[in-house]
LODO-112322 format. One line per field, with one value per residue (C-alpha): residue number from 1; residue in one letter; x, y, z. Coordinates in Angstrom, 2 decimals. Each point is the difference from the previous one (the first is absolute). Example, Ala and Ser with C-alpha at 12.3 -4.5 7.8 and 13.67 -1.06 7.14 Angstrom:
residues 2
pos: (1,2)
code: (A,S)
X: (12.30,1.37)
Y: (-4.50,3.44)
Z: (7.80,-0.66)
//
This chain:
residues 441
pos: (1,2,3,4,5,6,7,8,9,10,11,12,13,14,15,16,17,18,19,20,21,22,23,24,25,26,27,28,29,30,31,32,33,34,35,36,37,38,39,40,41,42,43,44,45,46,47,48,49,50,51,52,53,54,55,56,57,58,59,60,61,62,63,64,65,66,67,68,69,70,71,72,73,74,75,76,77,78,79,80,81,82,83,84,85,86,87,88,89,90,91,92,93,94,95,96,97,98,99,100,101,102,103,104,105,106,107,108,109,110,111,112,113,114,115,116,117,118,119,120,121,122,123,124,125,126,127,128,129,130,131,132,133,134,135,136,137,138,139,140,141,142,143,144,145,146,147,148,149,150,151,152,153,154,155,156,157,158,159,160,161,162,163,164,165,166,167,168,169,170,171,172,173,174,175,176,177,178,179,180,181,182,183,184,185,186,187,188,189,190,191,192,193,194,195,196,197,198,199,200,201,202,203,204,205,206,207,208,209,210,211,212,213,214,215,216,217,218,219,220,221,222,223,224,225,226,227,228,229,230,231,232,233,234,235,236,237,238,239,240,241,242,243,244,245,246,247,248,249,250,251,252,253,254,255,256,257,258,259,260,261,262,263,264,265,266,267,268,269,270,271,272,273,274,275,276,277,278,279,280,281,282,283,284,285,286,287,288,289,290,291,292,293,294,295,296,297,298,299,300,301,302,303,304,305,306,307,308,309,310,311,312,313,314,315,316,317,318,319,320,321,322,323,324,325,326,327,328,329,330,331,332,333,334,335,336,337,338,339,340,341,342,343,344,345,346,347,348,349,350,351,352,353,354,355,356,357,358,359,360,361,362,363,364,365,366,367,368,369,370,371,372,373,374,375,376,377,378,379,380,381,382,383,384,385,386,387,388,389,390,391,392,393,394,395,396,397,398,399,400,401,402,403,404,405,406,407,408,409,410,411,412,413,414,415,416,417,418,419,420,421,422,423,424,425,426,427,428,429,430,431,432,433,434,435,436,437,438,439,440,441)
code: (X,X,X,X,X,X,X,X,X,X,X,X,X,X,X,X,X,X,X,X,X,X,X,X,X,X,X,X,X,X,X,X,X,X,X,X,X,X,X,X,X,X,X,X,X,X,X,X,X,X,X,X,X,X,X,X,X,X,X,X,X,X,X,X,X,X,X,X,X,X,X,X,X,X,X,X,X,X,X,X,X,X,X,X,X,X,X,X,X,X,X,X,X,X,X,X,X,X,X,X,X,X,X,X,X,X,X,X,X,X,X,X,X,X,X,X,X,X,X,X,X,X,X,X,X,X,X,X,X,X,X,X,X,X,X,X,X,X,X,X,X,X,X,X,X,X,X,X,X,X,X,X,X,X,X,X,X,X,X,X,X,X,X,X,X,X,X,X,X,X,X,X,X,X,X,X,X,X,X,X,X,X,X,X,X,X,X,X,X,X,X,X,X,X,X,X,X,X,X,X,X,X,X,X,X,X,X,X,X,X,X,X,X,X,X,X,X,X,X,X,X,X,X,X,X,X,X,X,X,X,X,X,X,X,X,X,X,X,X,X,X,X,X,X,X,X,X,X,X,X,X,X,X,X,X,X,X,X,X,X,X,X,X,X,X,X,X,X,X,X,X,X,X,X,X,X,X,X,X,X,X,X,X,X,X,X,X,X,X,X,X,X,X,X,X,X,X,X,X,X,X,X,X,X,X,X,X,X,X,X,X,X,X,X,X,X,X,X,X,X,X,X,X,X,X,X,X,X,X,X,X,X,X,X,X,X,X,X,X,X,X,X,X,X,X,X,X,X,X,X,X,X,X,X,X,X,X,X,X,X,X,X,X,X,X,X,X,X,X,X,X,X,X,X,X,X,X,X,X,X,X,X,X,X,X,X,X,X,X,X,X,X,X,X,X,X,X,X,X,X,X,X,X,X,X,X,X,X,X,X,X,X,X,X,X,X,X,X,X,X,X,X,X,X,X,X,X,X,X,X,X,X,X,X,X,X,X,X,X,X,X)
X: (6.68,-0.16,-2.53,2.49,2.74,-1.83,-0.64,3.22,0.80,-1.46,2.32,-0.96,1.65,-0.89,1.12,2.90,0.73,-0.83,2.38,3.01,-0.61,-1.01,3.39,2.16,-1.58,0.09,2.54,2.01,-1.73,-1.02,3.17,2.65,-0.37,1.73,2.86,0.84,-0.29,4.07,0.23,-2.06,-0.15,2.23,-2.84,-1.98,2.74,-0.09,-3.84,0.60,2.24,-1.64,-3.58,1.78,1.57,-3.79,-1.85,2.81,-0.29,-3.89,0.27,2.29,-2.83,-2.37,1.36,0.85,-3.44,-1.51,2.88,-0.66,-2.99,0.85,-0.36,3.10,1.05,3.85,0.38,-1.78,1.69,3.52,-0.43,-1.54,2.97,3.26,-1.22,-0.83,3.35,-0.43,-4.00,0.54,2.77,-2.21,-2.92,1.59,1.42,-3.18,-1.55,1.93,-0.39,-3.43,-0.24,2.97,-2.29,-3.15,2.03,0.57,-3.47,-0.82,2.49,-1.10,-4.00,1.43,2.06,-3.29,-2.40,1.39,-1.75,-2.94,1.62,2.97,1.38,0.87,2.60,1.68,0.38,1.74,-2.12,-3.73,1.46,1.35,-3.84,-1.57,2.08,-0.24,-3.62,-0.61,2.10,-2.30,-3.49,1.19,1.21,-3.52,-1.63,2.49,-1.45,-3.28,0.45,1.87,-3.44,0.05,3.36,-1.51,-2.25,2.15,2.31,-2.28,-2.11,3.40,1.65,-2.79,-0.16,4.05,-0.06,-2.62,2.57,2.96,-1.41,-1.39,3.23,1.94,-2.19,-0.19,3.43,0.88,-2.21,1.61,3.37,2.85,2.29,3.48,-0.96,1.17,3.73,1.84,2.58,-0.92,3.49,2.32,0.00,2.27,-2.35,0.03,0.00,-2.76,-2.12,0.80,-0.89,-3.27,-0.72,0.39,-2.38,-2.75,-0.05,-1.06,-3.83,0.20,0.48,-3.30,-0.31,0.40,-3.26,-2.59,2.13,0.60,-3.91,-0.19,-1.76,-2.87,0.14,-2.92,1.67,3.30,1.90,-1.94,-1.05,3.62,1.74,-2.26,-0.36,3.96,0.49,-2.99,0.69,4.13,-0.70,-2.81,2.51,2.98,-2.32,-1.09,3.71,1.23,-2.48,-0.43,3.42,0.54,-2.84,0.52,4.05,-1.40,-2.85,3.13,3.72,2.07,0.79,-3.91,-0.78,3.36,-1.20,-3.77,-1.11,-3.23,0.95,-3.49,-2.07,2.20,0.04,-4.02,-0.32,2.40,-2.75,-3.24,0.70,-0.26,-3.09,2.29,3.05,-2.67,-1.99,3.53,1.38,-2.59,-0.12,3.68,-0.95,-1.86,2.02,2.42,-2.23,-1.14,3.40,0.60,-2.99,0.99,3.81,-1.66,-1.56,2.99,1.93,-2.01,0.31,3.37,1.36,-3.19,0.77,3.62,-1.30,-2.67,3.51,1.37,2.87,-1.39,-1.16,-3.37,-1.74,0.33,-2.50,-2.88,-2.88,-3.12,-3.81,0.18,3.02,2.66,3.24,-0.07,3.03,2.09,-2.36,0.31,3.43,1.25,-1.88,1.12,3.86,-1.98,-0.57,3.56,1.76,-2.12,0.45,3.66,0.49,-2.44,1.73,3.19,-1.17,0.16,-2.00,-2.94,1.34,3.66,-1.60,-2.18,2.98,1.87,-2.78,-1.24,3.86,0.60,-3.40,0.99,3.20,-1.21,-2.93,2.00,1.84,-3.51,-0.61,3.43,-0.36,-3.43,1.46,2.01,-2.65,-1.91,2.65,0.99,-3.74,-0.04,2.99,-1.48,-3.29,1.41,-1.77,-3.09,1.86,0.62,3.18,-2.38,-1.49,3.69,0.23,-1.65,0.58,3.93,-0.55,-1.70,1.76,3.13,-0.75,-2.00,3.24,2.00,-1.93,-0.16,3.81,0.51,-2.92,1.56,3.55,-2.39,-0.94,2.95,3.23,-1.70,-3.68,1.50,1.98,-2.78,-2.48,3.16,0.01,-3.69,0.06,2.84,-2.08,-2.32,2.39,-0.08,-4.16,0.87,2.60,-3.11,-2.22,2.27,0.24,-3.50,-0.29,2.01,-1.31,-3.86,1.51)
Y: (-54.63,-3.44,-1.45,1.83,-2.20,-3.09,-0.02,0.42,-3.10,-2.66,-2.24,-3.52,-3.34,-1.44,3.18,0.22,-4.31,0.90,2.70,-1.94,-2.98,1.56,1.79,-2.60,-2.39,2.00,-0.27,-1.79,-3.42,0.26,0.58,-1.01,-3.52,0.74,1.49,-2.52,-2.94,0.53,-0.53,-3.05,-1.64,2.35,2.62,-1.93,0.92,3.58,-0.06,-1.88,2.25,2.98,-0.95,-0.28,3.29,1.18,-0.97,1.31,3.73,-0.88,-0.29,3.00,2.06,-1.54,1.06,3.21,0.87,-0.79,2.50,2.70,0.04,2.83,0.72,-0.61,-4.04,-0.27,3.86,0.66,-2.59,1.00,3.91,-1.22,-1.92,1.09,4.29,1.84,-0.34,-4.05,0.40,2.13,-2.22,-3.12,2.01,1.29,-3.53,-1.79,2.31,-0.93,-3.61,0.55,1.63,-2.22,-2.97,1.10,0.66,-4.00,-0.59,1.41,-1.87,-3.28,0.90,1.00,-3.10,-2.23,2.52,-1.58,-3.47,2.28,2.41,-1.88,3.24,1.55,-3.03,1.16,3.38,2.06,2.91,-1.84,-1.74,3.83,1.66,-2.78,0.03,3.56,0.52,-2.80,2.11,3.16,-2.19,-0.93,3.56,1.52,-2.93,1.20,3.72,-1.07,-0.90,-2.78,-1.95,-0.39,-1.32,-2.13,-1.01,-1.16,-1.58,-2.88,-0.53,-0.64,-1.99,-2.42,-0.06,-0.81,-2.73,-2.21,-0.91,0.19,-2.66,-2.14,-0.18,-0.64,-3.09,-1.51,0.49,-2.12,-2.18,-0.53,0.75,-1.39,-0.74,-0.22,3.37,1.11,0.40,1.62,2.09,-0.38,2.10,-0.97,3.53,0.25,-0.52,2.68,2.89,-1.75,-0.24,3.79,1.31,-1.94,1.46,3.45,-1.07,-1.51,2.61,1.85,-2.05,1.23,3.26,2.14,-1.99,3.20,1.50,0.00,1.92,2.69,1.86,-0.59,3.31,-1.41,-3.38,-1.23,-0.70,0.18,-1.30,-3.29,-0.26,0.71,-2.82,-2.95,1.35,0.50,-4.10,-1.82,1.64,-0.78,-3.92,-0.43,1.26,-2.11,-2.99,0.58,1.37,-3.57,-2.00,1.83,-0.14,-3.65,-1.31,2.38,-0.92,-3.52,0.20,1.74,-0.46,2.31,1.67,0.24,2.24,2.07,1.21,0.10,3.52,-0.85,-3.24,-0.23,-0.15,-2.49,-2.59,0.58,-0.60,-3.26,-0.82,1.08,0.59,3.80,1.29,-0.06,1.48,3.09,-0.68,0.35,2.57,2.25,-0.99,1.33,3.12,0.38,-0.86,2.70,2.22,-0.37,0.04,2.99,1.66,-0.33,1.29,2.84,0.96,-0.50,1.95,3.64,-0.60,-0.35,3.61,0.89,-1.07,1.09,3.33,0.26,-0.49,3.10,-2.38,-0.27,2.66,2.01,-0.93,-3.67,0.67,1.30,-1.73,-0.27,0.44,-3.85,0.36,-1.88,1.70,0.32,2.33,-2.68,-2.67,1.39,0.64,-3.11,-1.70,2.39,-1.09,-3.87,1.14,1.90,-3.30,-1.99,1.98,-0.29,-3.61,-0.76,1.96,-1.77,-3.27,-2.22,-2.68,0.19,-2.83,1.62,3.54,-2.19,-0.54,2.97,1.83,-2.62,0.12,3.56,0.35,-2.97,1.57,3.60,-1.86,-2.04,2.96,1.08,-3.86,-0.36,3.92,-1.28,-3.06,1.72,3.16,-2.21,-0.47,3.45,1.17,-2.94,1.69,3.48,-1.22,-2.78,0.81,-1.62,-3.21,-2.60,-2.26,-2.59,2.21,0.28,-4.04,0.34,2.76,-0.33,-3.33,1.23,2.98,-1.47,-2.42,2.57,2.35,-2.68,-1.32,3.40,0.35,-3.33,0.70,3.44,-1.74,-2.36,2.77,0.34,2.49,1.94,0.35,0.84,3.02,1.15,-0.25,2.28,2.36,0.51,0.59,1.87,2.70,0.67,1.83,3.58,-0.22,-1.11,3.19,2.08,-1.13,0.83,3.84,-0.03,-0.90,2.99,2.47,-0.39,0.48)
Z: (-52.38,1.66,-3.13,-2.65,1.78,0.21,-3.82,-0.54,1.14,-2.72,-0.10,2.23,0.87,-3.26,-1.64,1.10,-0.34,-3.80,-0.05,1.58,-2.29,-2.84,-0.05,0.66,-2.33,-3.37,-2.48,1.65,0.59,-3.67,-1.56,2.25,-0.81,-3.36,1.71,2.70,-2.44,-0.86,3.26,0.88,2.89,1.84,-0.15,1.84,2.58,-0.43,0.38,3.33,1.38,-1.27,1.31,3.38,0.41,-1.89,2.71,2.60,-1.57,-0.08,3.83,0.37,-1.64,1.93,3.05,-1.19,-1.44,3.47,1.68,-2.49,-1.93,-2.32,-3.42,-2.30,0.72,0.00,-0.08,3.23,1.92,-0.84,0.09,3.97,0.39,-1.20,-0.65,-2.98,-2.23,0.15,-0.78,-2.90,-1.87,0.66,-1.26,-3.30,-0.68,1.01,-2.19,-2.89,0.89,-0.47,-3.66,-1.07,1.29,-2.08,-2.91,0.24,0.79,-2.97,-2.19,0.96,-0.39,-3.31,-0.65,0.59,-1.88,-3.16,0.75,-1.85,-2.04,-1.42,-1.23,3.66,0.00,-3.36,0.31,2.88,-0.98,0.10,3.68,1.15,-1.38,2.22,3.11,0.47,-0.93,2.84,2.44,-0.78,0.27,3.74,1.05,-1.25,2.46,2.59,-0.62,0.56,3.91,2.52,-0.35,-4.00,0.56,3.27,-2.13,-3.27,2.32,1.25,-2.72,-2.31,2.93,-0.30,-3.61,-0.55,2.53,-1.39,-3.17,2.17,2.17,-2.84,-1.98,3.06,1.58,-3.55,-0.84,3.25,-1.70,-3.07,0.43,-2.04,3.13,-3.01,-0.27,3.69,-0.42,3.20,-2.07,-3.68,-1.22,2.70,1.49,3.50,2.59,2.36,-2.44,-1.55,3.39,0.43,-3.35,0.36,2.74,-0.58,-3.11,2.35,2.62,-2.94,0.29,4.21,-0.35,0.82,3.36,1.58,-1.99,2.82,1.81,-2.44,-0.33,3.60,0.02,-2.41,2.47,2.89,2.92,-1.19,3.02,-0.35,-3.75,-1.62,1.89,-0.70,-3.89,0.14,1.20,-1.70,-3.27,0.34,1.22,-2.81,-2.26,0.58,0.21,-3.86,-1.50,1.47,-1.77,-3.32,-0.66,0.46,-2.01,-2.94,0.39,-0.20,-2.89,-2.48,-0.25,0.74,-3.38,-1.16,3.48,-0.24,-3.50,0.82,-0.02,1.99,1.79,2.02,-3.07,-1.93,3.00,-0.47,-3.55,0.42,2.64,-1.82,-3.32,-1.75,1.85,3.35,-1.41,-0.75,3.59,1.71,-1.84,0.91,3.71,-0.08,-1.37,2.28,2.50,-0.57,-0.79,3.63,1.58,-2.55,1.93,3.36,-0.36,-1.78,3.15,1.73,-2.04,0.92,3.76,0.39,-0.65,1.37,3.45,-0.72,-1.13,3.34,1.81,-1.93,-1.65,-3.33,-1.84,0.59,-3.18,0.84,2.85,-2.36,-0.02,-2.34,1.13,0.36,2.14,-1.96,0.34,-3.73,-1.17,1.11,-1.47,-3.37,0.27,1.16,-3.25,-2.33,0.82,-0.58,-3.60,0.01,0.94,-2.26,-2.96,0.42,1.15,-3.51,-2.26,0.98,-1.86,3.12,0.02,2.95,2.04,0.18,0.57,2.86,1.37,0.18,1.10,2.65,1.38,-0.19,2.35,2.06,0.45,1.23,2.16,2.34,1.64,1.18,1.10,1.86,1.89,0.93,1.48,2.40,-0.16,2.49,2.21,0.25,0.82,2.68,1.18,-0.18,2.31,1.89,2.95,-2.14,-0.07,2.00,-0.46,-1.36,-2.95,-1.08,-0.95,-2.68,-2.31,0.82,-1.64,-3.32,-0.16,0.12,-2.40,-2.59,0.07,-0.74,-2.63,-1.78,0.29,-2.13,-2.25,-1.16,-0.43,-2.06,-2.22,-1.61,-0.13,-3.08,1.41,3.46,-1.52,-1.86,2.99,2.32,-2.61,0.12,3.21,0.16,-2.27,2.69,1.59,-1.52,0.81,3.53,0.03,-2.03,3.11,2.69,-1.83,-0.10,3.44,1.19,-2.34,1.22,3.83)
//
């Protein structure tokens, strides 16, 4: 029993590093460039403010990992916290954070896929065919075991940050510094700074990723904490940089309409061969960060289901054991959402957008319950603590709640009221549970 267990867990520090920063840095380093550019200099405050309260919530998992090292991230710490009603509505809206997010993902691997087949950038149907066969490729790697994805994660971490870091240092290089404008179309400031960030925390969320196969993890008390902080500072050190040399290699109206901003900084750097080199070193890219939500994405109802507060099938698992009814699910409401968002005739940076917000939106409420989460299981086991262990986390809990408050007003009136009424839907399963419950006593 005790070797079955111990193979289980496969997932190291350097793992689980991968997995945090391959997350965060997908899509939304690649692409986000083109969306902040309306905004100019002011981003740069968003992604200031937003790295901040990043590494805050990093610390709030931290601590939280080494308090409860269970399977199921946010979920787990909230349903330990605050009881089973408040851990199923976080899991069914972190759930749908989490499909909503790879439906994204796979729009902007999409969006740069036509750097090699021009015709994925003309056509809504070629760019829908492409996104959603990329969503399947990942969820058959997901079927095949937590080391295949282990494994994916690192080696495609390493691969998207040797352009990342080569466009970035060379763009300091070169940089136009006319091109650096603080508010290009003299938007009002402050909702400017908060619709930015709501945009950039799009690029930190998966900081909690370690924490969520804790179950597949080596020493999870130690190993998800330093993977959760290293991954989250490394992170904000790169969004910071990227975005001001590629705000200061092209003005402000080139990178709004550039479709794969990355790989046109590198071809104004290098010439064509770059453009290409780039472009696939963000497909790459989000095909990584594509990977690792997919994981995510069958262990959330499974831990939820374990609990008895999702339903039973989300707790079946394959021979490899991948929780994979909800794995397959979850990506076959991807392709749903795709196929609908495509067929609308949006272009793929507004359906970015949307999508990026609409998952933003629904994955803060998990951020800002785990932000007090901590403080209630403090609370709970106080006799553990001495009044010197409270400095601390009071600080970046405080601060991380916070932060999610103003980043959800940042979202937007529209995104907020879709994201309620999402959530809002989990509550006939949550009923259908409760039924369930009292049926099997």
């Amino acid at each position: 029993m005790s070797s079955v267990k111990q193979n289980k867990r496969v997932l190291g520090v350097w793992m689980c590093t991968a997995l945090v920063l391959g997350n965060m840095i997908g899509s939304g380093v690649f692409l986000l460039p083109a969306s902040l550019a309306p905004y100019g200099g002011i981003s740069l405050i968003g992604w200031a403010i937003t790295s901040a309260g990043a590494i805050c919530l990093a610390l709030v998992f931290a601590r939280l990992a080494a308090i409860i090292p269970k399977e199921g991230g946010p979920y787990a710490y909230i349903h330990e916290g605050f009881g089973d009603f408040a851990g199923f509505w976080i899991a069914w809206g972190y759930w749908i954070a989490l499909w909503a997010g790879n439906a994204a993902l796979a729009v902007a691997a999409a969006s740069y896929l036509q750097v090699f087949i021009p015709a994925v950038g003309g056509s809504n149907l070629f760019a829908g065919a492409a996104a959603i066969l990329l969503v399947w490729i990942v969820t058959l790697i997901n079927l095949n075991g937590a080391k295949s994805s282990g494994v994916v994660a690192v080696v495609t971490t390493i691969i998207k940050l040797v352009p990342l870091a080569a466009v970035t240092i060379f763009g300091f290089i070169h940089m136009n510094t006319d091109n650096l404008v603080f508010n290009p179309e003299s938007k009002p400031v402050m909702s400017s700074v908060a619709a930015t960030m709501a945009l950039t925390l799009w690029a930190f969320l998966g900081l909690e990723s370690a924490s969520v196969p804790a179950g597949n993890v080596q020493n999870p008390e130690k190993t998800i904490p330093r993977a959760t902080v290293i991954g989250t500072l490394l992170a904000a050190g790169l969004y910071m940089l990227s975005t001001i040399a590629l705000m200061g290699l092209m003005p402000a109206h080139a990178l709004a309409s550039s479709p794969a901003p990355f790989a046109d900084a590198a071809r104004l750097l290098w010439g064509d061969w770059a453009y290409y080199a780039v472009g696939g070193g963000a497909i790459i890219a989000c095909f990584g960060a594509l990977n690792g939500w997919c994981l995510m994405q069958g262990h959330i109802p499974a831990a939820a289901a374990k609990d008895r507060l999702f339903p039973k099938a989300f707790s079946r698992h394959n021979a490899k054991g991948v929780p994979s009814f909800g794995l397959v699910l979850s990506s076959s409401l991807v392709t749903v959402l795709l196929a609908l968002k495509y067929a609308g005739g949006d272009g793929g940076v507004k359906i970015f957008e949307f999508v990026i917000l609409l998952a933003t939106a629904t994955t803060l409420l998990p951020y800002a319950f785990c932000a007090m989460a901590l403080l209630a299981v403090m609370l709970q086991r106080r006799k553990q603590f001495s009044a010197r262990d409270w400095i601390a986390p009071l600080a970046f809990s405080s601060v991380g709640f916070l932060y999610s408050l103003w980043a959800i007003y940042g979202s937007g009136a529209e995104v907020v009221m879709w994201g309620i009424i999402l959530l809002l839907l989990g509550l006939p399963v949550y009923v259908w549970q409760i039924k369930e419950r009292a049926d099997a006593q």
